[in-house]
C-alpha positions as CSV (number, residue, x, y, z in Angstrom):
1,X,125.8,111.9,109.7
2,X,125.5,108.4,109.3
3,X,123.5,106.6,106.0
4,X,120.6,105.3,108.6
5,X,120.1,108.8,110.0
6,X,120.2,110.8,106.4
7,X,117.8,108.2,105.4
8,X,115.2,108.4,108.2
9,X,115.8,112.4,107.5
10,X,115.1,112.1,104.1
11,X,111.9,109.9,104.7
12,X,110.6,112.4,107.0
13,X,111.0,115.3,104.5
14,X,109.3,113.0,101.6
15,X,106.1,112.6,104.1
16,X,106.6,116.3,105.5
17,X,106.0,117.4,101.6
18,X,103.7,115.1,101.1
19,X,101.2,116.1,104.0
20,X,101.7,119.4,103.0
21,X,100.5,119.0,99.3
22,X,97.9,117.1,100.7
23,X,96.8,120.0,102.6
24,X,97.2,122.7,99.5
25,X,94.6,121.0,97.4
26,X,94.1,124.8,95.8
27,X,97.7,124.3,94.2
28,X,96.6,122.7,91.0
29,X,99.5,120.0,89.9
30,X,99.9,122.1,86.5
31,X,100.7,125.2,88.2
32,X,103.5,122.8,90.2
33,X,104.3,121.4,87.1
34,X,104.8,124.8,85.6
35,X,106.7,126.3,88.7
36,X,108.4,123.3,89.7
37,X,108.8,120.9,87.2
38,X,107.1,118.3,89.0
39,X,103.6,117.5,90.4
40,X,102.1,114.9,92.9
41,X,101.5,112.4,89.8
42,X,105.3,112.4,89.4
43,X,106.2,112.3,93.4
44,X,103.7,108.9,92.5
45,X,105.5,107.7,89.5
46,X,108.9,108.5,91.7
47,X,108.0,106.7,94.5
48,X,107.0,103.7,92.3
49,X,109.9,103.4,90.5
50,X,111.9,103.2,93.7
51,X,109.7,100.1,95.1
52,X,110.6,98.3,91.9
53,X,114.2,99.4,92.1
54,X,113.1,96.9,95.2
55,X,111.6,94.5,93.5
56,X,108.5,95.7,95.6
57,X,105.0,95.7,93.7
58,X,103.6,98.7,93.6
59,X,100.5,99.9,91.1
60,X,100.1,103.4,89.9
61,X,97.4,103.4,91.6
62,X,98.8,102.6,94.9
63,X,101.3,105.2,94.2
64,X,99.2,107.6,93.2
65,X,96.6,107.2,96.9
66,X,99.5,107.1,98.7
67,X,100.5,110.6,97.8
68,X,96.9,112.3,97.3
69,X,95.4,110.6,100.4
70,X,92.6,109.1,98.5
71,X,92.2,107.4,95.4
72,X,93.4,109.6,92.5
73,X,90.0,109.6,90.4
74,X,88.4,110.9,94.3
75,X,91.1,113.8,94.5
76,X,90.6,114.9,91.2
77,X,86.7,114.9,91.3
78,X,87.1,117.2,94.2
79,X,89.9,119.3,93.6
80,X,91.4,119.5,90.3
81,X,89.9,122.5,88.2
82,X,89.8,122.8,84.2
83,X,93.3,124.2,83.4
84,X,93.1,127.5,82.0
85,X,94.1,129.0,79.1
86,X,96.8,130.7,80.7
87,X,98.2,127.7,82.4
88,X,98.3,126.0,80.0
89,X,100.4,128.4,77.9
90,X,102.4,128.8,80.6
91,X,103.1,124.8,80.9
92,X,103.9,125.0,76.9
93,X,106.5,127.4,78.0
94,X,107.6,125.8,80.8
95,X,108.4,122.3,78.7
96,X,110.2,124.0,76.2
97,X,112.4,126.1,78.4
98,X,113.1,122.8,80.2
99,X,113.7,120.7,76.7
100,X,115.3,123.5,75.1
């Protein structure tokens, strides 16, 4: 496969997973945090740090709407509950197991 083609591949998985977390606003990012190691805030932060690998300007809040769909504060107002107690004993876990 040739470097155009895995890229245009790879760009169409990135927007495939990020269509479908836009979709699955019941998975809270600390249970994808705890689960996967990663959330949609980090897919943000990821996805700036390659534009400035470009020299591209990119705000975290750019970043951040161009993942959730809508400005972060809006996506979080409607969809992001209270983490529980559980979760976040589980995301304790989780970090250390990962820094361990």
């Amino acid at each position: 496969m040739d470097k155009t083609t895995q890229i245009e591949l790879e760009a169409a998985a990135f927007r495939r997973l990020v269509e479908h977390l836009r979709t699955r606003t019941d998975v809270q990012n600390i249970d994808l945090m705890i689960h996967g190691g990663f959330c949609r805030n980090c897919l943000a932060d990821w996805l700036r740090e390659a534009a400035d690998a470009k020299g591209i300007a990119l705000s975290k809040d750019d970043a951040r709407t161009s993942i959730y769909g809508m400005p972060f504060p809006e996506w979080k107002a409607k969809f992001q509950a209270e983490a529980t107690p559980e979760q976040l004993a589980a995301f304790e876990a989780a970090q250390k197991k990962s820094h361990g």
